[in-house]
C-alpha positions as CSV (number, residue, x, y, z in Angstrom):
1,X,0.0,0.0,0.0
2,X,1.5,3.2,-1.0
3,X,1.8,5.7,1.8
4,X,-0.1,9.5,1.5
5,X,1.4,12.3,0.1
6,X,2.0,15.3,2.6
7,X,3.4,18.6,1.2
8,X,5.4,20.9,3.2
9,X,5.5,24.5,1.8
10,X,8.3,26.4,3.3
11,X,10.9,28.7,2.8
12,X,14.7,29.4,2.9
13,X,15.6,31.2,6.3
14,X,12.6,30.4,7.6
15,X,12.7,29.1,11.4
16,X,8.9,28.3,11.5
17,X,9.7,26.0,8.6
18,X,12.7,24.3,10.3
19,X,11.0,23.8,13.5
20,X,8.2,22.6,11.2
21,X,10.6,20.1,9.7
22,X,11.8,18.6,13.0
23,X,8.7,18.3,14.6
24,X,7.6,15.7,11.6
25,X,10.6,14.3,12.0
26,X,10.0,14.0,15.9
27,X,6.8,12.5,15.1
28,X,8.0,10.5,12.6
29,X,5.8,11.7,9.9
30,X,8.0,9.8,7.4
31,X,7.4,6.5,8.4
32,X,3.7,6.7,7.2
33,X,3.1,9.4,5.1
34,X,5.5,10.2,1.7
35,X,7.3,13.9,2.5
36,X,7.4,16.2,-0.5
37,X,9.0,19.9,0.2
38,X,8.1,22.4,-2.5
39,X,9.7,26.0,-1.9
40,X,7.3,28.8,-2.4
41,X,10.0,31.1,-3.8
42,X,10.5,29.0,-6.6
43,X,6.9,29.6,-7.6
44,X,4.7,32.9,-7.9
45,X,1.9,31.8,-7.3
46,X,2.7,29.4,-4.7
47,X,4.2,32.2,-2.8
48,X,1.4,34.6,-3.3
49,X,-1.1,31.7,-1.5
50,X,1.3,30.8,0.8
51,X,3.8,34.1,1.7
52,X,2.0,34.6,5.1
53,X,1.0,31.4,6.5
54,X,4.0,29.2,5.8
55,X,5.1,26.7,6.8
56,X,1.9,24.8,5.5
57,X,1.1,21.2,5.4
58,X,-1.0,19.9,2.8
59,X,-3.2,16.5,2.4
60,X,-5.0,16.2,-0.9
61,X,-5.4,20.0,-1.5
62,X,-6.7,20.6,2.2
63,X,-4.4,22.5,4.9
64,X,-4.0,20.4,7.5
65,X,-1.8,22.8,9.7
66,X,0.1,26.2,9.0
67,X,2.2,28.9,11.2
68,X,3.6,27.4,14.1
69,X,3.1,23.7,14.4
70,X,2.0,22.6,17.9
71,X,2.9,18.4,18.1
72,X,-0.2,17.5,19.9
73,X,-2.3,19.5,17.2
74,X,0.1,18.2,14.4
75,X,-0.5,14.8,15.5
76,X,-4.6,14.7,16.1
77,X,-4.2,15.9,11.9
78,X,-2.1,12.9,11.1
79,X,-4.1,10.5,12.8
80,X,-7.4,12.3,11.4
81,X,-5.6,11.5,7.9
82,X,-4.5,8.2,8.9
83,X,-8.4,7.5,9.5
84,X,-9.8,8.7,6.3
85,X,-7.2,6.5,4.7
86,X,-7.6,3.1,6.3
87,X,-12.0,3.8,6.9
């Protein structure tokens, strides 16, 4: 079974982003869910939707978290994903 697809939207020098990062990593995020990191510089419109909220975590099109993570929100998300996943 292929694992979901979470994107993080960040940006360089960003510490929000890196704490971002490390709390997934804490979690271990990876371990279910496939990582994909897309810079919002790199992209106009990206940055325009995403300049004052990043970091932002994405499932299917849906924000799932954004701004300042907070682990026991962060998790409750994951799991809620988890659910919709397995029924």
């Amino acid at each position: 079974m292929e694992r979901p697809t979470l994107v993080l939207y960040t940006k360089p020098n960003c510490p929000l982003c890196e704490e971002a990062k490390k709390l997934l990593e804490e979690i271990g995020a990876a371990k279910h869910f496939q990582l994909i990191e897309k810079d919002i510089t790199q992209d106009d419109a990206l940055y325009e939707k995403y300049g004052l909220m990043i970091p932002v975590l994405e499932w299917q099109g849906e924000i799932i978290q954004y701004g300042n993570f907070v682990k026991k929100s962060l998790i409750f998300c994951l799991n809620r994903v988890n659910s919709a996943i397995n029924g």
